[in-house]
C-alpha positions as CSV (number, residue, x, y, z in Angstrom):
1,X,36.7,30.6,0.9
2,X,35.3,27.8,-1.4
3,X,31.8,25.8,-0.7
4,X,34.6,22.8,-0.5
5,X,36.8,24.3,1.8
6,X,33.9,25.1,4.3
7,X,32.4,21.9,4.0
8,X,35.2,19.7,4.6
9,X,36.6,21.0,7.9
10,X,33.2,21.7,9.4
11,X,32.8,17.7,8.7
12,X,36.2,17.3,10.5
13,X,34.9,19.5,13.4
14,X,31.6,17.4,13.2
15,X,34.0,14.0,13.9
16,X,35.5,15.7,16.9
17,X,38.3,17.5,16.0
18,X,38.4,21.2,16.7
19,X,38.7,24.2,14.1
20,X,42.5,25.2,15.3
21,X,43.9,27.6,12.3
22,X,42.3,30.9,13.2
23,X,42.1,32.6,9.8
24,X,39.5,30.0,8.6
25,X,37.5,30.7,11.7
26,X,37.9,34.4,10.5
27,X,36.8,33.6,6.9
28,X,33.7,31.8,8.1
29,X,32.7,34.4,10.2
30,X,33.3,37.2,8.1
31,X,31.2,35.1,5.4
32,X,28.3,34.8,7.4
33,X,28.6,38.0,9.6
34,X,28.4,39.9,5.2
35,X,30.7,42.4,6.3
36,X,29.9,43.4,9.6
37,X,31.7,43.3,12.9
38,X,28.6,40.8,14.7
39,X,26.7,38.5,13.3
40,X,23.2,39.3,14.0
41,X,20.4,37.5,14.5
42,X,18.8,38.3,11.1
43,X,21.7,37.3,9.6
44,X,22.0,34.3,11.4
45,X,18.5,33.4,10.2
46,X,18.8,34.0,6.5
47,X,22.1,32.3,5.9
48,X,20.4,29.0,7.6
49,X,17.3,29.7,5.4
50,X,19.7,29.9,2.4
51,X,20.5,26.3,3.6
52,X,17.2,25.2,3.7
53,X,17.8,23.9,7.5
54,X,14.3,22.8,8.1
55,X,14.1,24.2,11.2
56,X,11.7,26.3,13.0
57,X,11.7,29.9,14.5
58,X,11.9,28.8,17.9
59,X,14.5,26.5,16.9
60,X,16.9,29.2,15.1
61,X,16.7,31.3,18.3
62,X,17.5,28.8,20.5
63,X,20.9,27.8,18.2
64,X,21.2,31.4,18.1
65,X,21.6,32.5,22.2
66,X,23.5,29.2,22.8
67,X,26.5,31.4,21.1
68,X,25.3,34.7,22.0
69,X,27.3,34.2,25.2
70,X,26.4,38.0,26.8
71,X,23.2,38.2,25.5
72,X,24.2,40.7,23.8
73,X,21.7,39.9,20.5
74,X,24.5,39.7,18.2
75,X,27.8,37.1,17.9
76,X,30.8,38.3,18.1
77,X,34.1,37.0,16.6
78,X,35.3,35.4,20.1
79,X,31.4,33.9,21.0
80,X,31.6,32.6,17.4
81,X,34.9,30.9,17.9
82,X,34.3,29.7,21.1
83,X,31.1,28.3,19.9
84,X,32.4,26.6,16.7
85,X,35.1,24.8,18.7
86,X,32.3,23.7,21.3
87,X,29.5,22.6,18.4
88,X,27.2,24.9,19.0
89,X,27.3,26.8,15.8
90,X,28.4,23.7,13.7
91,X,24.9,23.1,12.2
92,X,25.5,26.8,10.5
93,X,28.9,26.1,9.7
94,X,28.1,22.7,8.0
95,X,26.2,24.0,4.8
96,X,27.0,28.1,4.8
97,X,25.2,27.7,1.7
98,X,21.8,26.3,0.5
99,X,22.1,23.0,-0.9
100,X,22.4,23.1,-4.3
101,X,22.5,19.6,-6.7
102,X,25.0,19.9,-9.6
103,X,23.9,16.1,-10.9
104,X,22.1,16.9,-14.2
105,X,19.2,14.5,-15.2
106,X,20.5,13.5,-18.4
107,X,17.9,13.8,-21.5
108,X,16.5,10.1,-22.5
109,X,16.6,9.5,-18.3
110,X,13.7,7.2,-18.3
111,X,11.1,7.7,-15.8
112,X,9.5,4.0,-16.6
113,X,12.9,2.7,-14.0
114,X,13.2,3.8,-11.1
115,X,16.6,5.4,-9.7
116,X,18.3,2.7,-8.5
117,X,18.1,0.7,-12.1
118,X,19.1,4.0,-14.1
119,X,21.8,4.5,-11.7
120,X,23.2,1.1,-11.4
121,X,26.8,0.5,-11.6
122,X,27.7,-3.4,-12.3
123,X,30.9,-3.3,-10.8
124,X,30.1,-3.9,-7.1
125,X,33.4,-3.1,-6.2
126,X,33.7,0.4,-7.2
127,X,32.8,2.7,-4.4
128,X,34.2,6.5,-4.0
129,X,34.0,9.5,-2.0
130,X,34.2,10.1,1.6
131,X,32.1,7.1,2.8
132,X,33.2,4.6,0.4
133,X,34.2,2.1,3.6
134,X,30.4,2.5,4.9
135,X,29.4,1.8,1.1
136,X,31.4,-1.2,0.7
137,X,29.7,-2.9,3.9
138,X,26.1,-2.3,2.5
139,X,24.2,-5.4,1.4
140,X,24.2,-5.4,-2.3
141,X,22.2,-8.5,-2.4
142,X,19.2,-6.0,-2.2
143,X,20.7,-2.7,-3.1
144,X,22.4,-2.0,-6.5
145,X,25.9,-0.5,-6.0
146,X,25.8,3.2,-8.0
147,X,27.8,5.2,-10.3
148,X,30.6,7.4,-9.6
149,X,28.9,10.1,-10.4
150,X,25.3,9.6,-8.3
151,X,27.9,8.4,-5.0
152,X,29.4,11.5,-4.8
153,X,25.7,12.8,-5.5
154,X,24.6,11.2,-2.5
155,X,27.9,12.2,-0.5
156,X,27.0,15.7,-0.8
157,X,23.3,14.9,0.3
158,X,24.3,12.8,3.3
159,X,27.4,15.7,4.3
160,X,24.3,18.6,4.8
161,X,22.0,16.1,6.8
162,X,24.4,14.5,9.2
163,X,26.7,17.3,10.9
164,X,24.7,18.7,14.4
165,X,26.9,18.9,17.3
166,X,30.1,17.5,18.8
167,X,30.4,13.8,19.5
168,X,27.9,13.1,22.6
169,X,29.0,11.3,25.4
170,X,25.9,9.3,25.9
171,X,24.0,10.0,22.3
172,X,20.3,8.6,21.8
173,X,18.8,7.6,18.5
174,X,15.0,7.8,18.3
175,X,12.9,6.5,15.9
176,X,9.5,7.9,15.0
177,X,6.8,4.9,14.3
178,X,3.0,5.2,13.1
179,X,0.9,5.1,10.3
180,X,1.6,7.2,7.2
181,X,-0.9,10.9,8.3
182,X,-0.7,10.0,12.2
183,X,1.6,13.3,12.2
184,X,5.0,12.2,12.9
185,X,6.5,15.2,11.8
186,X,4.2,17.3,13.2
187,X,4.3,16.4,16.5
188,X,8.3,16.2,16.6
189,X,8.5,19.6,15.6
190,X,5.7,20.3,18.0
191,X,7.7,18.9,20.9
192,X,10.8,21.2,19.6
193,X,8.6,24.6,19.4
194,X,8.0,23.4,23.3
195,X,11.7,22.9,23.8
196,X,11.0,19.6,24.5
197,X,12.9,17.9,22.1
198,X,15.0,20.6,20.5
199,X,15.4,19.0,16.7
200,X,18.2,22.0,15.8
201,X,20.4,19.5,18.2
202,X,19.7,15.9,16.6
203,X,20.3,15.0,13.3
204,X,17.4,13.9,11.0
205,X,17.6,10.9,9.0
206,X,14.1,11.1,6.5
207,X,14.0,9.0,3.8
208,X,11.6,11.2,2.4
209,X,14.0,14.0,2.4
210,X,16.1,12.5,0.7
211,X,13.7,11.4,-2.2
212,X,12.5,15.0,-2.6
213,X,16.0,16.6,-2.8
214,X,16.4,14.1,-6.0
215,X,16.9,16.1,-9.2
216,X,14.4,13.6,-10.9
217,X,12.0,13.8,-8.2
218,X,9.6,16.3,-9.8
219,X,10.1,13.9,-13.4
220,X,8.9,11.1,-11.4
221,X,5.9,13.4,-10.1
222,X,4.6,14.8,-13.7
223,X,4.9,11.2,-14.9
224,X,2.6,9.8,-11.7
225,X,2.4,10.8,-8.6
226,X,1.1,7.9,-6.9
227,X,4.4,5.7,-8.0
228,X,7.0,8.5,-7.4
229,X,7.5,7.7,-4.0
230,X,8.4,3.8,-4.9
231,X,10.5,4.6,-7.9
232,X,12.7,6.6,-5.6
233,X,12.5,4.3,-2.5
234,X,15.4,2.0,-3.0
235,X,17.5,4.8,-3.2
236,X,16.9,6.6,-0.5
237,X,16.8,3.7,1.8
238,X,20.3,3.3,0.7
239,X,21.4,7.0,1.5
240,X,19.1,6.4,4.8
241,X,21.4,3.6,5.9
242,X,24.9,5.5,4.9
243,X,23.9,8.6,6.7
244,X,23.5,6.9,9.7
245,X,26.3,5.4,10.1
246,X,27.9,8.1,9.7
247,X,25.9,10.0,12.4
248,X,26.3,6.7,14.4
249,X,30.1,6.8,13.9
250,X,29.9,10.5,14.9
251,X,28.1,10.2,18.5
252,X,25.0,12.6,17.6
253,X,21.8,12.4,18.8
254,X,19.4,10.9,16.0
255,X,16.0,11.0,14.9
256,X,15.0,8.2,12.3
257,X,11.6,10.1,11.3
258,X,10.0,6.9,9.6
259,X,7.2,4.2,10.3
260,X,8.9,1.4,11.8
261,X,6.7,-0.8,8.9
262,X,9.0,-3.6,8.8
263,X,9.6,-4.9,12.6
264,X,12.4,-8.2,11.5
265,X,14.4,-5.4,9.6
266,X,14.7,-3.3,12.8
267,X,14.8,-5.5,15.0
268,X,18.4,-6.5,13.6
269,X,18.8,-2.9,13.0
270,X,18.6,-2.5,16.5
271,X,20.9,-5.5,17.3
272,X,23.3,-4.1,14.9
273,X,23.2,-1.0,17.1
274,X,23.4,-2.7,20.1
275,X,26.6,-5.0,18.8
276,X,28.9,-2.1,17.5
277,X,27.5,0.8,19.7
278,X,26.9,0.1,22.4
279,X,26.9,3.6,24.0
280,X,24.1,4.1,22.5
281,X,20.3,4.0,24.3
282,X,17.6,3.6,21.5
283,X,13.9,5.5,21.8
284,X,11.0,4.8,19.9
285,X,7.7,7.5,19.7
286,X,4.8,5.3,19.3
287,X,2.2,8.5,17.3
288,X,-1.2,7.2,16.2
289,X,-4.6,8.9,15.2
290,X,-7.6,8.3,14.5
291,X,-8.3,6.2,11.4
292,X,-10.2,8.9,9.9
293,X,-8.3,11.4,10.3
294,X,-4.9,9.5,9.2
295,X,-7.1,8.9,5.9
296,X,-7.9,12.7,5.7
297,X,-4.5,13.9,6.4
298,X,-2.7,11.5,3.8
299,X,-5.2,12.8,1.1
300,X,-4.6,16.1,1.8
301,X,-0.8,15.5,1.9
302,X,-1.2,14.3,-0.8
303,X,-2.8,17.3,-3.1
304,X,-0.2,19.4,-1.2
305,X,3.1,17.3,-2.4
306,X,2.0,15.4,-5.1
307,X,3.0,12.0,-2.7
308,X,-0.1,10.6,-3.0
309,X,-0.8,6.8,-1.2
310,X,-2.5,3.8,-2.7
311,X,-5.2,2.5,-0.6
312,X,-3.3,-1.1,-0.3
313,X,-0.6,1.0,1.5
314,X,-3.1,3.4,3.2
315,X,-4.3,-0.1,5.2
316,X,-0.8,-1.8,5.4
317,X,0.8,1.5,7.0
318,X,-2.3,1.5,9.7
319,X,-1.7,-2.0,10.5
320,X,2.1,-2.6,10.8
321,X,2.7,-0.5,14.2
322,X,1.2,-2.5,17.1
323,X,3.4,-6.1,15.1
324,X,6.3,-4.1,14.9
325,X,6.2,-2.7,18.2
326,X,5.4,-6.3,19.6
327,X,8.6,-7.2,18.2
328,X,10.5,-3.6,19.4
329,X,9.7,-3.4,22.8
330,X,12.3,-5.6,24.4
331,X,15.3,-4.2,22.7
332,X,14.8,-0.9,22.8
333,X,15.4,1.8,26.2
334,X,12.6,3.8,26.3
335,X,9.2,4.0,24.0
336,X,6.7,7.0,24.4
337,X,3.1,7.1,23.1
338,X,1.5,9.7,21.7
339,X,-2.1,10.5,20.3
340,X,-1.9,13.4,17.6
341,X,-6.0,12.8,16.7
342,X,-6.1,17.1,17.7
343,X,-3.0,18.5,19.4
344,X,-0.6,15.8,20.5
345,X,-1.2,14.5,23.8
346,X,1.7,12.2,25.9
347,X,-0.4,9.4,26.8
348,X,2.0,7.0,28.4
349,X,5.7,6.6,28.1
350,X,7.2,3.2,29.7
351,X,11.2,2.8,30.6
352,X,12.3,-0.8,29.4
353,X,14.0,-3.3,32.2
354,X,16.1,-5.4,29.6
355,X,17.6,-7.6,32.4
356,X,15.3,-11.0,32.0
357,X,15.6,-10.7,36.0
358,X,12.6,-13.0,37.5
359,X,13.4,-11.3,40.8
360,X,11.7,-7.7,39.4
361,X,8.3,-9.5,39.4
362,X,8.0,-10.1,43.0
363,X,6.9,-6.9,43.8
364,X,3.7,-7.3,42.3
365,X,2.7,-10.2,45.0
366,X,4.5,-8.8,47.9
367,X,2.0,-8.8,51.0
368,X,1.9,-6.0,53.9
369,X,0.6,-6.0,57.3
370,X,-3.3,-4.4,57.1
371,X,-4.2,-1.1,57.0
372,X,-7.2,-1.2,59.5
């Protein structure tokens, strides 16, 4: 079975539909089982590290008893169908194979422009590929519309990030907000090693994700590392914005893991949401440090990734949570707190009332009889 083959009806099973025909279900397991009559946990675990699924060993074990159906420690060909046709397995199904860019940086690229003006296409009109109606509805008074070549690029990208589960009944997305070092990351995938928040069922939207699987990434880096991050940023805000839709269009749980920095963009964001999907409820984790230790961890980031942070943007990422959360709070569902100065700790979640109902404050004045 081809890379294409795989791809394209684990994306249809990904929309909904279910895997009917069942040699392909016999070629995909055979492919990952290599030969064997079970798929075993070890095998299980090295073809989603082959994918580069950034996922964690609690994480792969969990993805991995959900189809184990006996408990028997290995999948069989019936738990593996069942499971594919139920979404459990459909995060291994969607890649089967690391992600692997065949867009070659041509030679005389220059690094001086960032991607979205080397990769501009003047024709506004000219989208292809699979999500060439979401592309079309994009506001290209900001971005640049792209060349054939880099859309079906970012196709492929945007195919490996945005296939988790079946479509959810009542799906959440959740976006992550804080200053750049408070730990974002680290303190969802914290939650998920506590089976908390298991991430191996919510699709990840990260903008920076998608700057670092850019084949000119590590160009941008040798030529300074303190600009790569905004010579890539257009760009990946523009595959941010396709790849959820299509994970919005899909019903899946989703984590936005960003900052929340600009409060009037998400708070039509959020509208837009509202408008068009309204099934949705909408979650924001609120994680903050310490000052000091957001400047130590970004420095250290920093000599560990080669994204390295002007100060300018040090003191505008520390400052923009508490204004954009003052402009959040009434349209969102739910909004949880959380200090990650040491290990994180839950210090207060609230459940929004949206209802503008006058009547809800009444309880605060209410007198009773006396108590002696």
């Amino acid at each position: 079975m081809s890379l294409q083959h795989a791809q394209t009806f684990a994306f249809a099973a990904a929309q909904g539909s279910l895997l009917e025909r069942e040699e392909d279900i016999e070629l995909l397991f055979n492919r990952l089982a290599g030969g064997e009559t079970v798929i075993s946990f070890i095998r299980f675990k090295e073809a989603c590290e082959e994918m580069e699924i950034d996922l964690s060993p609690e994480e792969y074990k969990r993805v991995f008893d959900t189809a184990d159906i006996d408990d028997s420690g290995d999948i069989t060909f019936d738990e593996f169908k069942m499971s594919i046709n139920h979404g459990k397995l459909l995060m291994a199904v969607a890649g089967m194979h690391k992600f692997k860019s065949h867009f070659k940086v041509e030679n005389g690229y220059d690094f001086k422009k960032t991607t979205n003006e080397n990769y501009e296409n003047h024709d506004k009109s000219q989208f292809v590929g699979k999500f060439s109606d979401i592309r079309s509805t994009l506001d290209y008074a900001y971005h640049v519309n792209y060349t054939p070549q880099r859309q079906f690029w970012q196709d492929k990208v945007i195919k490996t990030t945005t296939i988790r589960q079946i479509a959810q009944e009542h799906p959440w997305i959740v976006y992550t907000c804080g200053a750049m070092g408070a730990g974002k990351g680290y303190t969802m995938r914290w939650m998920s090693a506590n089976d908390y928040f298991p991430l191996e069922n919510v699709v990840r939207i990260d903008p920076d994700h998608f700057k670092m699987v850019m084949p000119e990434w590590e160009g941008y880096i040798r030529r300074d590392k303190y600009s790569a991050g905004s010579m890539t940023h257009r760009e990946s805000g523009f595959i941010q914005e396709i790849a959820q839709e299509v994970a919005l269009r899909s019903r899946q749980n989703i984590w936005v893991d960003g900052s929340l920095r600009d409060g009037n963009w998400f708070s039509k964001v959020f509208d837009d949401i509202r408008r068009r999907f309204p099934h949705y409820k909408i979650a924001i984790f609120y994680v903050f440090a310490d000052e000091k230790i957001v400047r130590q961890r970004v420095e250290e980031r920093g000599q560990r990734t080669g994204r390295f942070v002007s100060e300018e943007n040090i003191i505008k990422s520390l400052k923009a949570p508490e204004s954009s959360l003052n402009k959040l709070t009434p349209k969102v569902d739910f909004i949880a707190r959380i200090d990650n100065s040491k290990s994180p700790v839950l210090t207060s979640f609230e459940v929004i009332d949206r209802s503008h109902c006058w009547e809800r404050i009444r309880r605060f004045a209410q007198t009773e009889a006396a108590i002696y």
